[in-house]
mmCIF file of the C-alpha atoms, coordinates in Angstrom:
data_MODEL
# 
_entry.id   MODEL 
# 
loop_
_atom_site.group_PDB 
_atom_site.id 
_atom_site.type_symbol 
_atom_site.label_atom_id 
_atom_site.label_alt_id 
_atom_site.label_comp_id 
_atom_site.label_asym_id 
_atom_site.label_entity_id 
_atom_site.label_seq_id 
_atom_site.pdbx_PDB_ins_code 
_atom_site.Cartn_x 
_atom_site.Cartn_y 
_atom_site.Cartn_z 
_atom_site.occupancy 
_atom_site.B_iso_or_equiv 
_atom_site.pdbx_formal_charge 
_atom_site.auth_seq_id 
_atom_site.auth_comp_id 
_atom_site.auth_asym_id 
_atom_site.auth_atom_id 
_atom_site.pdbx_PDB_model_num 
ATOM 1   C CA . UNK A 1 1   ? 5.214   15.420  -8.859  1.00 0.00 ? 1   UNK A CA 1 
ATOM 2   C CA . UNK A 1 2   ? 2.198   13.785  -11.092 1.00 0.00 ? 2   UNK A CA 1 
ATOM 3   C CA . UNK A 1 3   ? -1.248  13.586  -9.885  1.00 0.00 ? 3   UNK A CA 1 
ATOM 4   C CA . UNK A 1 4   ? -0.754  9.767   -8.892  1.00 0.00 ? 4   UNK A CA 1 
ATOM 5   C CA . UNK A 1 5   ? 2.226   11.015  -6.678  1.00 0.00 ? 5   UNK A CA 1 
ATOM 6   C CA . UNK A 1 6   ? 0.019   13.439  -5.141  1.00 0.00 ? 6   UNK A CA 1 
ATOM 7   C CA . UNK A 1 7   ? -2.816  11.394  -3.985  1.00 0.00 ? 7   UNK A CA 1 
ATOM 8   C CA . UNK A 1 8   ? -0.888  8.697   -2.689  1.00 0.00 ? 8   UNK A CA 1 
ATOM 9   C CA . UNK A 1 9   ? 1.118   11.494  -1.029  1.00 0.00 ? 9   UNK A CA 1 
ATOM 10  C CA . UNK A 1 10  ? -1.446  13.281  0.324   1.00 0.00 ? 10  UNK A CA 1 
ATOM 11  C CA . UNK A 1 11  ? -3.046  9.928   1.905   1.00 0.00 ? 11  UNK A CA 1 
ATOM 12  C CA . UNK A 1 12  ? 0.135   8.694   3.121   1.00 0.00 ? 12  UNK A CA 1 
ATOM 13  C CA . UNK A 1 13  ? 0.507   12.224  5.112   1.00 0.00 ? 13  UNK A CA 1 
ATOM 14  C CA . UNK A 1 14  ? -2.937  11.733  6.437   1.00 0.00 ? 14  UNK A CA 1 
ATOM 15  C CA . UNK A 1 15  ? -1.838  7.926   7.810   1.00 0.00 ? 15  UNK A CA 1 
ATOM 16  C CA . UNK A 1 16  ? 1.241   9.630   8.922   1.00 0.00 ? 16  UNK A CA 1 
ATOM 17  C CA . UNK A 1 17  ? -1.108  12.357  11.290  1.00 0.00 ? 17  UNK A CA 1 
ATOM 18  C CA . UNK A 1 18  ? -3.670  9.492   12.577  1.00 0.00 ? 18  UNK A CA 1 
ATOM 19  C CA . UNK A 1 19  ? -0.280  7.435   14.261  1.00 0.00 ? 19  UNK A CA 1 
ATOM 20  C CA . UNK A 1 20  ? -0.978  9.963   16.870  1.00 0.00 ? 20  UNK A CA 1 
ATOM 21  C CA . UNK A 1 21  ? -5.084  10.196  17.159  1.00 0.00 ? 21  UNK A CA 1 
ATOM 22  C CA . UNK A 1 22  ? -6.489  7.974   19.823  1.00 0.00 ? 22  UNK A CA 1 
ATOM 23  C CA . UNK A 1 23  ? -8.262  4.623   17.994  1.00 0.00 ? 23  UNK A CA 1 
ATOM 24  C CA . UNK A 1 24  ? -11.292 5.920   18.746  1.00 0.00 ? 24  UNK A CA 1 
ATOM 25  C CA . UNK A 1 25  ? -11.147 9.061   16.670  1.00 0.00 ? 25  UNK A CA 1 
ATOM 26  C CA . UNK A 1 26  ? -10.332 6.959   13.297  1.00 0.00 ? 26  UNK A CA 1 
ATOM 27  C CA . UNK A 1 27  ? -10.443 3.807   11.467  1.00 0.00 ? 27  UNK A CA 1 
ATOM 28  C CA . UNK A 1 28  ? -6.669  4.444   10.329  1.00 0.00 ? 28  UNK A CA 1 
ATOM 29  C CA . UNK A 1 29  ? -6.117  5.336   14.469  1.00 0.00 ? 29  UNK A CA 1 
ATOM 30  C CA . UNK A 1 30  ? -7.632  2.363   15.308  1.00 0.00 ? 30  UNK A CA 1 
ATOM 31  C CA . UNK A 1 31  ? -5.898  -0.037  12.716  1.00 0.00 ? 31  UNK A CA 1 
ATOM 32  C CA . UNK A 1 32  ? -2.600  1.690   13.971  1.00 0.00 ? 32  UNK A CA 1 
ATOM 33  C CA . UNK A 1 33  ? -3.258  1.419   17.547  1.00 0.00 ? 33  UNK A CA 1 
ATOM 34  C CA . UNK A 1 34  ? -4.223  -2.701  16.561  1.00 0.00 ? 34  UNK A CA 1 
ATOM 35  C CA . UNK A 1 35  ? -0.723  -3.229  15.490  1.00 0.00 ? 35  UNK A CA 1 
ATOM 36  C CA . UNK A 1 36  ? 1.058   -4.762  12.600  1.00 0.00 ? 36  UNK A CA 1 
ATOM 37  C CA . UNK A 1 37  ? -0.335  -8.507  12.997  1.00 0.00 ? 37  UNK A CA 1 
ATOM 38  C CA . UNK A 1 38  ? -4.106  -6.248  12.336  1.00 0.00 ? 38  UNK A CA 1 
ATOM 39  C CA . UNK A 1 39  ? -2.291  -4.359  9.579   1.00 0.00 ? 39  UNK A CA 1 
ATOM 40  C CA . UNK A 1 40  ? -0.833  -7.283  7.618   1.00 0.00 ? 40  UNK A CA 1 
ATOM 41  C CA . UNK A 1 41  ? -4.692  -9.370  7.896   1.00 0.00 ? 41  UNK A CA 1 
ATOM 42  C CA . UNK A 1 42  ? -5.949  -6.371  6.697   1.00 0.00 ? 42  UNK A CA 1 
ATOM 43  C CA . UNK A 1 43  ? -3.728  -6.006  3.444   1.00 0.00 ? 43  UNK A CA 1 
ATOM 44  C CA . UNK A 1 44  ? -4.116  -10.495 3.014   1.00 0.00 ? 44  UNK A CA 1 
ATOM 45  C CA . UNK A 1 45  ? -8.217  -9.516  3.307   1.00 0.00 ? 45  UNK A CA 1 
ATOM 46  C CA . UNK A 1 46  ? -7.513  -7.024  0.418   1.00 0.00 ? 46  UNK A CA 1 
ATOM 47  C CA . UNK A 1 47  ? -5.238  -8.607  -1.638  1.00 0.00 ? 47  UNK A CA 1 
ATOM 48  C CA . UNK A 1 48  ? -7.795  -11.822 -1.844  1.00 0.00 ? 48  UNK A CA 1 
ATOM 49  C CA . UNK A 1 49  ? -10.407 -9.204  -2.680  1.00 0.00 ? 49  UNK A CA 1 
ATOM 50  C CA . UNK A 1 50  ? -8.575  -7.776  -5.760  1.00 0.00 ? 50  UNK A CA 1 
ATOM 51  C CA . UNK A 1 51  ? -8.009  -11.371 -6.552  1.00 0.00 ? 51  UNK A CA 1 
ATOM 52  C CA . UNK A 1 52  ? -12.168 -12.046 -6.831  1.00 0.00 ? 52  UNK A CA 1 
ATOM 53  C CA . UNK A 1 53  ? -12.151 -8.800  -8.428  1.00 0.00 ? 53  UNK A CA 1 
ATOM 54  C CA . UNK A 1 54  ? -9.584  -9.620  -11.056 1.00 0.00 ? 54  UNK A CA 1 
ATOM 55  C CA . UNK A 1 55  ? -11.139 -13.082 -11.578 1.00 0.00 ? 55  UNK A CA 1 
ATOM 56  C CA . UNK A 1 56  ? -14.678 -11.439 -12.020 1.00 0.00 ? 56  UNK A CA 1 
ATOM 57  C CA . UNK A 1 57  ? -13.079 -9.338  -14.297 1.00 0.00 ? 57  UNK A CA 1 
ATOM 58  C CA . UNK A 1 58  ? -15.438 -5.833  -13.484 1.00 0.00 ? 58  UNK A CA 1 
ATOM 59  C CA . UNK A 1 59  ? -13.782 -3.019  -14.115 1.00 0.00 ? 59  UNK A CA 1 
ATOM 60  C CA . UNK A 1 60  ? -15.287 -0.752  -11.640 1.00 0.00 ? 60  UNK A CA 1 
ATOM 61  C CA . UNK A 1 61  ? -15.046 -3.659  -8.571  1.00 0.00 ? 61  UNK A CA 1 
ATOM 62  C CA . UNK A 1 62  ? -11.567 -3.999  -9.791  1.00 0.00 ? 62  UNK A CA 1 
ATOM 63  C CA . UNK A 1 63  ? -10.858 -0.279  -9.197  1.00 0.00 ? 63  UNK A CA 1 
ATOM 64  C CA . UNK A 1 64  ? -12.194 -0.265  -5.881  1.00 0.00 ? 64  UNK A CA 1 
ATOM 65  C CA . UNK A 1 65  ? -10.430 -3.366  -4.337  1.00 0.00 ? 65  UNK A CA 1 
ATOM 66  C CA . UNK A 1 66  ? -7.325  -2.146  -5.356  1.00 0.00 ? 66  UNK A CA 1 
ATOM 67  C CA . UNK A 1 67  ? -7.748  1.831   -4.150  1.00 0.00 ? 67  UNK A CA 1 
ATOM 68  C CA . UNK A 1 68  ? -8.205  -0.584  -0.875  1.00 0.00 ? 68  UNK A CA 1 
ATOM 69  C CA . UNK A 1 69  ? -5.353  -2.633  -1.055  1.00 0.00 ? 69  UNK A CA 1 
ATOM 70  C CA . UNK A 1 70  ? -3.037  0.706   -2.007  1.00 0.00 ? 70  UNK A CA 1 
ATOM 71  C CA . UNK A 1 71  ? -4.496  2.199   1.236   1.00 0.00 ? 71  UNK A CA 1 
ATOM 72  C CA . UNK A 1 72  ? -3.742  -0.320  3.312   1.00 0.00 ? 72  UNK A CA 1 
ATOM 73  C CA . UNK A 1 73  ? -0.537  -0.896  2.009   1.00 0.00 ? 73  UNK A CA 1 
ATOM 74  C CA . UNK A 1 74  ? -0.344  3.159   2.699   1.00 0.00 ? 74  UNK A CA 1 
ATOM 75  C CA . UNK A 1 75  ? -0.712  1.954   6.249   1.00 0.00 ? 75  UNK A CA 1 
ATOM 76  C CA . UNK A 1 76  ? 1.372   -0.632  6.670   1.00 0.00 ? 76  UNK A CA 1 
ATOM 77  C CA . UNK A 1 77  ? 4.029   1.880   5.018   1.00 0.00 ? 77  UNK A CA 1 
ATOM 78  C CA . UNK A 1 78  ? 3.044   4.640   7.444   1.00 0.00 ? 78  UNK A CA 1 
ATOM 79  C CA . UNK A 1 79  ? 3.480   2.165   10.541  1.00 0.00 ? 79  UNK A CA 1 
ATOM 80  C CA . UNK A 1 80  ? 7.148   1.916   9.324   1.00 0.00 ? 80  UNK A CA 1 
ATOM 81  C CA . UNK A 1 81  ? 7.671   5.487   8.012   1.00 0.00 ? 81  UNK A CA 1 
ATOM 82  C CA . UNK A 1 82  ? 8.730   4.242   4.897   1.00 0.00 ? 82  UNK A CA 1 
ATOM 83  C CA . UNK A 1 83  ? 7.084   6.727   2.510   1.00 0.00 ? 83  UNK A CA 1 
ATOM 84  C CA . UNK A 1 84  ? 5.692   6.361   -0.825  1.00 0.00 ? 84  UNK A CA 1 
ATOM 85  C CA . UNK A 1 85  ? 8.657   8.330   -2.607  1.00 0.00 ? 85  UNK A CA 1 
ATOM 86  C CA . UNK A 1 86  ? 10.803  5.113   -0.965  1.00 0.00 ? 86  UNK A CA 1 
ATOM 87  C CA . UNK A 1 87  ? 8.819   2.508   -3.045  1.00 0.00 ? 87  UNK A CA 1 
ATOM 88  C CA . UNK A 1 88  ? 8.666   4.727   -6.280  1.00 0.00 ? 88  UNK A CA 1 
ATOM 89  C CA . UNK A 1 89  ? 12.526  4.979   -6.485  1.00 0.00 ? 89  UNK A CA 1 
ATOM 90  C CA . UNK A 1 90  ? 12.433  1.132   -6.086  1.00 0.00 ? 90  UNK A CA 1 
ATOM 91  C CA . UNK A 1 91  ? 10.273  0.911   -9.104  1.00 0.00 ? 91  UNK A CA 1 
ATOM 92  C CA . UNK A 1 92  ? 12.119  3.137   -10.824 1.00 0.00 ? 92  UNK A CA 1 
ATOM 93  C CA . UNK A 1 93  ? 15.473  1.475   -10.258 1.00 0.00 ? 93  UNK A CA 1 
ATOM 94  C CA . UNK A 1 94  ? 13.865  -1.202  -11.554 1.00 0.00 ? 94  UNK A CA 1 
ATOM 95  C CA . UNK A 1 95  ? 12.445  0.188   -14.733 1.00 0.00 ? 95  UNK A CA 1 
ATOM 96  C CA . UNK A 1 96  ? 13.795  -0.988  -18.114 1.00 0.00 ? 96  UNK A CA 1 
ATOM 97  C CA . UNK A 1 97  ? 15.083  -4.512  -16.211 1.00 0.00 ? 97  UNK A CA 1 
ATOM 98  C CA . UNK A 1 98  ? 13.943  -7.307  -17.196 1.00 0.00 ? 98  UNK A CA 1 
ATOM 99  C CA . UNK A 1 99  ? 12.335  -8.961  -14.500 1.00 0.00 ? 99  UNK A CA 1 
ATOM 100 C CA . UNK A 1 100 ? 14.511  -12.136 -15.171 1.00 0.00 ? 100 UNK A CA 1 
ATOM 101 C CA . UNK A 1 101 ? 17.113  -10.061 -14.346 1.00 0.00 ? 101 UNK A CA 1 
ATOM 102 C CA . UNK A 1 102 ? 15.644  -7.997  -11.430 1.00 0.00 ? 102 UNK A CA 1 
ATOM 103 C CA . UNK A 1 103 ? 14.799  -11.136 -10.069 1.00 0.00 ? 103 UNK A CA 1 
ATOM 104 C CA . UNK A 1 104 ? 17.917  -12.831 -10.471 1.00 0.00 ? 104 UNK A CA 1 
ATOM 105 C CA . UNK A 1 105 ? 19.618  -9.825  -9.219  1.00 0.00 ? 105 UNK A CA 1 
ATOM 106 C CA . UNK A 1 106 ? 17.498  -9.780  -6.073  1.00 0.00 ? 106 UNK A CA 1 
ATOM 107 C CA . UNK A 1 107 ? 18.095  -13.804 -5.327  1.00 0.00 ? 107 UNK A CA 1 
ATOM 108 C CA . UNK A 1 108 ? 21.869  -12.394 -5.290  1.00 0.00 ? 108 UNK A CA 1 
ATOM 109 C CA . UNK A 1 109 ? 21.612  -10.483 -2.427  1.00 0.00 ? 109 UNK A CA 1 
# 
């Protein structure tokens, strides 16, 4: 497992023991407890930040805004129990495609 597996990992696991903790106890708790219309705003809110952040072109802001959309996205994941490993065999089914093709493939379904 690399170090980016890890981390991503080891926050997902974290998500995975706040489903559990009362909303009061956690932000993750309480974004859980708000439900997947507050989890999906959430990851729209981030998304448009990375956009600003991309546009502004900064590398550090760009860092952060996306660490935030990843964790929220670790969320919404977590709400589902779909864990990271799922989405990384995705990509990697996908790797060496050409997105032409993935994409074709995928309207094909």
């Amino acid at each position: 497992m690399s170090e980016r597996d890890d981390i991503l990992q080891a926050v997902y696991e974290v998500i995975l023991d706040r489903k559990g903790a009362l909303p009061e106890s956690s932000y993750t708790a309480s974004l859980l407890h708000k439900g997947i219309d507050k989890i999906l705003k959430k990851i729209g809110e981030e998304a448009t930040e990375v956009i600003i952040a991309g546009k502004g072109g900064i590398r550090e802001e760009i860092i952060y805004e996306t660490a935030d959309l990843f964790f929220h996205t670790l969320i919404l994941l977590g709400h589902y129990d779909i864990a990271p490993r799922d989405v990384y065999d995705e990509l990697r089914r996908r790797f060496g495609t050409s997105g032409h093709v993935e994409k074709a493939n995928r309207n094909g379904r």
